[in-house]
N, C-alpha and C positions, 0 to 999 in steps of 0.2 A: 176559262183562262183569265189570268188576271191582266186587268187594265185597269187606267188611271182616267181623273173627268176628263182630259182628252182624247178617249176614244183610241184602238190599238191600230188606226193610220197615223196617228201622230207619233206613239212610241217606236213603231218601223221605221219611220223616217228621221228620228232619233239615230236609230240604229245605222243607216245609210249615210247619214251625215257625217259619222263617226266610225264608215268601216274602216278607213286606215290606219287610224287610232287601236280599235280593237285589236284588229291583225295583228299587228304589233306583240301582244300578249300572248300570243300562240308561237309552239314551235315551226321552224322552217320548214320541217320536214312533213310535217302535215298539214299547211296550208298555202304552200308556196311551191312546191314541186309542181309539175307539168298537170298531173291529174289531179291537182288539190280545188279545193273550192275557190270557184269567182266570186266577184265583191256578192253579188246577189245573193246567191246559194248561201254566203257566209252569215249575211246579215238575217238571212229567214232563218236559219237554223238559231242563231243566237237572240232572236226576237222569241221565237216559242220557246227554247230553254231558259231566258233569262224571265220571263213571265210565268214559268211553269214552278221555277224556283222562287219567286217572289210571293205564288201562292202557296206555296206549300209554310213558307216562311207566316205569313200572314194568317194563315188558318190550319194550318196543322197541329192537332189536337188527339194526343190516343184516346184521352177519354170521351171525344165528341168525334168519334172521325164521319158521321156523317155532314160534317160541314166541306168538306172536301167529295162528298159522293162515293166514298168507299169503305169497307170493311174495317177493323182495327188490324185483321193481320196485311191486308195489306199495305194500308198507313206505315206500320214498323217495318216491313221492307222497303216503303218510299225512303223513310227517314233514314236507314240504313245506308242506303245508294247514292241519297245525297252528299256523304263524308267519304266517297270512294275517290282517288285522287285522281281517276282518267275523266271522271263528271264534273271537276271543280269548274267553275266560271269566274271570271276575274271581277274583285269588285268593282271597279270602274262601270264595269256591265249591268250589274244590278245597280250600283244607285245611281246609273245614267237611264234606265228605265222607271222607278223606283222615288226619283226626287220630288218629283211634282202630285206625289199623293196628301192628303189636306193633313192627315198623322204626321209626318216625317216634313216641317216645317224648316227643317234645320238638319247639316248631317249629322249630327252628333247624335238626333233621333236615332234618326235611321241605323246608325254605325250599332245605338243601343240596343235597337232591336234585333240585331245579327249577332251580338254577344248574347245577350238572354236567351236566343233559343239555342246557342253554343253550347252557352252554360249547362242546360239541361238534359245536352248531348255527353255530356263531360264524365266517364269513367272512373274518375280519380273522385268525384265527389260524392259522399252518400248524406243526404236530406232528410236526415233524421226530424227535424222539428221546425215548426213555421219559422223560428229565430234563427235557426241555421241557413232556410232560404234566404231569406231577407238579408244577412251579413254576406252572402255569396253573391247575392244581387248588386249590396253596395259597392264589394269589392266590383264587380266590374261595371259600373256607373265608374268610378275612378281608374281604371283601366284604360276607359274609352277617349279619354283625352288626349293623350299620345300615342295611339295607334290605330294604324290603318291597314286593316288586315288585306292580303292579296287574294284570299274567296274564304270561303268557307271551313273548308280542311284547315289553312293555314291562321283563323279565327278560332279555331278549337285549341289548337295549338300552344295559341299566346294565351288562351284563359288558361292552360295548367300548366303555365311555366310561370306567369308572371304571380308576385304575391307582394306582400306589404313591404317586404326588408329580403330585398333578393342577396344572397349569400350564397356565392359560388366555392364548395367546399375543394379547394384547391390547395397542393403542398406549398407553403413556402420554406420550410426547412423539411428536411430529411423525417419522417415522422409524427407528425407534427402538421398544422393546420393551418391555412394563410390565405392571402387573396391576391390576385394582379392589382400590380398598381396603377395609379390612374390612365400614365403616359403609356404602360401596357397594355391596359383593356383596351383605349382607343385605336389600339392598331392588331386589334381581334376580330375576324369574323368569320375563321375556319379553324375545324379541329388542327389543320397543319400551323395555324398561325400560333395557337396554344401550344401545339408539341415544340413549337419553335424557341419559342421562350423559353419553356422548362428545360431542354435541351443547352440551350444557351447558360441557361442558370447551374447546368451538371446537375440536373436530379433523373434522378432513375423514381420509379415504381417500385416499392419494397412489396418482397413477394408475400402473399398473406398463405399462411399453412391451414387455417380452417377452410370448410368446404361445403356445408351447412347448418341448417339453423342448430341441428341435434349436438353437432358437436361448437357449436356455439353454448347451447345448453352446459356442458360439460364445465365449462370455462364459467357459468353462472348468468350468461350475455341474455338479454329476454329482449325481444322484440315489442316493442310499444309501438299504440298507432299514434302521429300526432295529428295536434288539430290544424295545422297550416296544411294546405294541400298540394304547394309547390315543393315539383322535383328537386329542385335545388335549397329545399330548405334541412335539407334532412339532417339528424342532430345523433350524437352519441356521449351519453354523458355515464361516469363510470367513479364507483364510489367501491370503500373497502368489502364490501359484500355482495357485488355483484355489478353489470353494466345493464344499459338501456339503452337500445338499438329504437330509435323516432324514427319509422315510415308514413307516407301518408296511403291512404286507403285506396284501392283497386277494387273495382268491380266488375266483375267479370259473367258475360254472359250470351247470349249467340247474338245478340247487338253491337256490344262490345266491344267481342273480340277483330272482327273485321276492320272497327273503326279503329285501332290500336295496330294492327299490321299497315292499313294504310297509312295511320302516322310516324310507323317508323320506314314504309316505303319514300314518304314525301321529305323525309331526313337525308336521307342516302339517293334524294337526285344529284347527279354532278351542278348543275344548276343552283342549286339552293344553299349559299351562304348561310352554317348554323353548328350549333356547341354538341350535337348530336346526343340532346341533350333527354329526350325519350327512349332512343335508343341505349342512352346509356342507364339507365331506369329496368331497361327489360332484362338488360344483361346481369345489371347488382341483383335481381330478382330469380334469375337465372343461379348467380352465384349461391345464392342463398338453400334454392329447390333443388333436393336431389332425390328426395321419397316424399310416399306420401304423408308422411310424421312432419314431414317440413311445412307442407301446406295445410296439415291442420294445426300447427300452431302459429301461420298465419291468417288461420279463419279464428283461431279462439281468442288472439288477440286485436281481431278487429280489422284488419289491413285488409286480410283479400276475401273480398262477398262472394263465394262459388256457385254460383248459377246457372254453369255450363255444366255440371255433370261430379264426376266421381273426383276424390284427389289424384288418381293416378293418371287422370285424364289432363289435369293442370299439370301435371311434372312432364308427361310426353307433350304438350302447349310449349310450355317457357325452354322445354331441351330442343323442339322443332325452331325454334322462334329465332334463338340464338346461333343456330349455325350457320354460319359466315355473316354474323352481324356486324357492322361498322359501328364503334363505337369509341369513345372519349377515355381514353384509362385515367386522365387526370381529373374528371370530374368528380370523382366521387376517393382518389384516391385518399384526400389525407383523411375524413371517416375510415378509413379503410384501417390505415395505417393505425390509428387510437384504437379501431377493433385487435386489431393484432397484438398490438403494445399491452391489453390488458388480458386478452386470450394466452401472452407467455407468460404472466405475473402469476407466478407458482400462489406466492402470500396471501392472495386475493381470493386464488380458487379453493387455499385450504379454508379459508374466514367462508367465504360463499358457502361451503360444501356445506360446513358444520350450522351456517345458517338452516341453509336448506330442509339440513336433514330432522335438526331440534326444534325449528323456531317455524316451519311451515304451515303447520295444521296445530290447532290449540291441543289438541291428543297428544301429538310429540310433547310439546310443550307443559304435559300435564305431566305426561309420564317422566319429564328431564328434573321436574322440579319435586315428583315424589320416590326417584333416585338417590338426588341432592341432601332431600331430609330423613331417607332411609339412612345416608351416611352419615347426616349429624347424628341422627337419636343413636346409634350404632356408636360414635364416637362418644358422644356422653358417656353412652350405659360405660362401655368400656373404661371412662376414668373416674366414673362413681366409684367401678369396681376396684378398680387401683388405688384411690384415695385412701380408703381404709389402711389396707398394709403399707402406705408409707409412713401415716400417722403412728403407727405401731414402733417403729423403728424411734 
């Protein structure tokens, strides 16, 4: 179990000092009711969970898991069950146990080291290269400064929402792409507080006619991964010959997936002040998957790493996922709406089409250009042959 150099009677009684504190952090109805826990009971249950969580923090390692005295597969089920949202522990708890270790001289330590092993927890990221680490680490080194996450789950949370230049893709006109303004977003902290405003503003949801990536294909639309990995950075940029749909990358796998239903369970507490902003992630995801052709040209493009099984396994995932999901319709609508706006532009899809079809593979491209000169030499020969009889005349 883990303890600190004063011995795990000092950290108990940490914990007694501060049961009514803690209590606090917990619902009524599971610790205050007639048969709920007394201060005692409360405090030893949260003395071995908050030490047991502190070690796993501390020395949990897949590749070494004999440092914790257990197997790897069991290890991945620890780390699994830790981001389940009925096991969260309030931070107050851990780095009221947690402060007096000779590491964590400071919270800002401590806070750093509950994002980095966040970070590592984090689905949306894939770690391609030591440079990639190290840029993900800084970003949340600067993260840590203003925020204080409320456990664990909701730590995971703020590493894949927050980014360098957050950019909430919101309508400010009909079509079109905008943001709350200042005296607005201060008076934000629930999807009804958003729908209030735009509502107030008279804007409706224009309705989008496509329905997957394939028939996005049609329209010339290609999904790109980008390199920012916040949900709310997401970009659509659209040129004479076709568009580019910026996602960031999802990784999916029977770690994963658990940790991603809990984070969209811990969105949809009544409880919890927030832009439903994962939730509305699963659901554009949703929007997108309708076969398995969907989800393989979101594996060839890099977005979704399938590790769970077959494509048609991920289309029954995201169609399960989504029903009766709570979600944001103005998060993501004006992206939405520039997909649409370029999906009806006839001129684009005929330029895309003839791109596509000539200009794809150097072969077309061989064969369009020895067309071309078949109907020059063809043209020439033809007014060699004319030349003569008109000189005649």
């Amino acid at each position: 179990m883990y303890a600190n150099e004063n011995g795990p009677q000092s950290l108990y009684r940490r914990i007694t000092d501060n049961i009514h504190e803690l209590r606090g952090f917990f619902s009524w109805d599971k610790l205050w009711h007639a048969d709920g826990y007394n201060d005692e009971q409360l405090a030893w249950m949260l003395f071995v969970d908050g030490c047991a969580v502190l070690q796993i923090l501390k020395k949990a390692n897949p590749s070494k898991p004999e440092a914790l005295k257990v197997k790897v597969d069991i290890l991945l089920l620890v780390l699994r069950d830790l981001f389940l949202l009925e096991n969260q522990l309030p931070y107050n708890l851990l780095w009221l146990l947690g402060k007096d270790e000779a590491r964590f001289k400071e919270e800002a330590k401590f806070k750093e080291s509950m994002f980095c092993f966040c970070e590592l927890q984090n689905m949306f990221i894939i770690l391609e290269s030591p440079q990639r680490f190290r840029e993900e680490k800084d970003r949340t080194k600067r993260m840590i400064r203003d925020n204080t996450p409320t456990h664990l789950l909701d730590c995971l949370r703020t590493i894949i929402l927050i980014s360098d230049e957050v950019e909430l893709s919101m309508p400010g006109d009909v079509g079109t792409t905008g943001d709350l303004n200042e005296s607005e977003a201060s008076n934000t902290s629930t999807f009804s507080d958003v729908a209030r405003i735009y509502a107030n503003r008279k804007i409706n949801e224009k309705y989008t006619s496509y329905r997957n990536i394939q028939e996005l294909k049609t329209a010339a639309i290609r999904v790109k991964r980008q390199k920012n990995i916040s949900l709310t950075n997401i970009s659509f940029s659209s040129s004479l010959f076709g568009g580019k749909w910026h996602l960031p990358p999802l990784r999916l796998d029977d770690s994963t997936i658990p940790t991603l239903l809990n984070l969209v369970a811990y969105e949809m507490c009544p409880d919890f002040k927030n832009k439903y902003e994962i939730c509305s992630y699963v659901k554009l995801l949703d929007l997108l998957i309708d076969y398995p052709e969907d989800v393989k040209e979101l594996r060839s493009s890099g977005i979704l790493h399938n590790s769970l099984g077959s494509d048609e396994e991920v289309v029954e995932l995201f169609n399960t996922i989504s029903c009766g999901l709570v979600y944001n319709p103005f998060l993501y609508s004006g992206i939405r709406a520039e997909v649409e706006k370029h999906y009806k532009r006839k001129l684009s899809i005929w330029m895309a089409e003839a791109y596509y079809t000539y200009f794809k593979s150097p072969w077309t491209l061989i064969a369009l250009l020895a067309a071309v000169l078949a109907l020059v030499f063809s043209a020439l020969q033809t007014w060699k042959q004319i030349e003569p009889d008109s000189k005649s005349f």
